[in-house]
C-alpha positions in Angstrom: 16.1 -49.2 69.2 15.7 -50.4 72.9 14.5 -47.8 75.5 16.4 -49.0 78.1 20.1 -49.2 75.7 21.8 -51.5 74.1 22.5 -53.9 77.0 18.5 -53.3 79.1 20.5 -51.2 81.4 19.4 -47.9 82.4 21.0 -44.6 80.7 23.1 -42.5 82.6 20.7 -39.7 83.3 18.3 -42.0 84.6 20.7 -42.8 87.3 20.6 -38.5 88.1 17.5 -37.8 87.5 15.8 -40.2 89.2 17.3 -39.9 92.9 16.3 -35.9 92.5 12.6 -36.9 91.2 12.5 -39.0 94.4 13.5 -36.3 97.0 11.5 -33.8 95.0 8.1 -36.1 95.4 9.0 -36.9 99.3 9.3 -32.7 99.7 5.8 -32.1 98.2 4.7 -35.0 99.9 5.8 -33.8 103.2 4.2 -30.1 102.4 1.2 -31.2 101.6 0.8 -33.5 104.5 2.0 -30.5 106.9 -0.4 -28.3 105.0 -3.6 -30.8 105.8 -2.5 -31.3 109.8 -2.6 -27.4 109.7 -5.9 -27.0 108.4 -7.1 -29.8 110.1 -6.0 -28.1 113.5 -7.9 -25.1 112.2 -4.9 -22.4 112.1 -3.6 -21.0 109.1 -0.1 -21.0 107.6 1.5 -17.6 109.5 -0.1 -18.8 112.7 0.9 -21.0 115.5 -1.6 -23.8 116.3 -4.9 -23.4 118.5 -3.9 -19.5 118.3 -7.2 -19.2 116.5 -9.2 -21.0 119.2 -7.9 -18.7 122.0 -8.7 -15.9 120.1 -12.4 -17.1 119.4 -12.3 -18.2 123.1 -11.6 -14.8 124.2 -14.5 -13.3 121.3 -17.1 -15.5 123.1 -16.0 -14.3 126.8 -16.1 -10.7 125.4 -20.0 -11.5 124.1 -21.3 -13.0 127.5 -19.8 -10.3 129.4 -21.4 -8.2 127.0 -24.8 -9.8 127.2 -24.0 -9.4 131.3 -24.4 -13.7 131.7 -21.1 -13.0 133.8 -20.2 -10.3 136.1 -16.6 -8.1 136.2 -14.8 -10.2 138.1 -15.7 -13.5 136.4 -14.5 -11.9 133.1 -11.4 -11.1 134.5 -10.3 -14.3 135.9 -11.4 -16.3 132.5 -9.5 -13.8 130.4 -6.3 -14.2 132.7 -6.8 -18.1 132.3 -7.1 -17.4 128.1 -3.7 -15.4 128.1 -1.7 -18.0 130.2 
C-alpha cells in the first residue's frame, strides 16, 4: 500500500490538516519571537516596555538623595523628568 494513495496524490485530510499545522506553527512562532523582544527589552509579560528601567531609574535617584550626593531640589526636578 502507497502512503500517498492509489494515484501519489495526497489524502483528503492532508489537504485540512495541513493548512491548520501551518497557521498553528506561524502562531507559536510569532509568540515566541514576541516573548524574546520582551525579554530582550528587559520587561516582563504584564508590563509595558522600559517600565522597569524608570522604575530602577527612580530607585537609584532615591539612593543618591539618600546618600545626600544631590540636594532637595535636584531630586525633585530628576524625579519630575522620570514621571514625564
Amino acid at each position: 500500500m502507497q502512503p500517498w494513495g492509489p494515484w501519489g496524490m495526497m489524502p483528503w485530510y492532508g489537504m485540512v490538516f495541513g493548512p491548520i499545522m501551518m497557521i498553528i506553527w506561524l502562531v507559536v512562532l510569532i509568540v515566541v519571537a514576541a516573548a524574546v523582544i520582551r525579554w530582550l527589552q528587559g520587561g516582563t509579560v504584564g508590563s509595558l516596555p522600559f517600565a522597569g528601567n524608570r522604575k530602577r531609574a527612580l530607585e537609584i535617584l532615591e539612593e543618591r538623595f539618600a546618600r545626600g550626593e544631590i540636594d532637595k531640589n535636584e531630586f525633585e526636578e530628576k524625579k519630575r523628568l522620570l514621571s514625564d
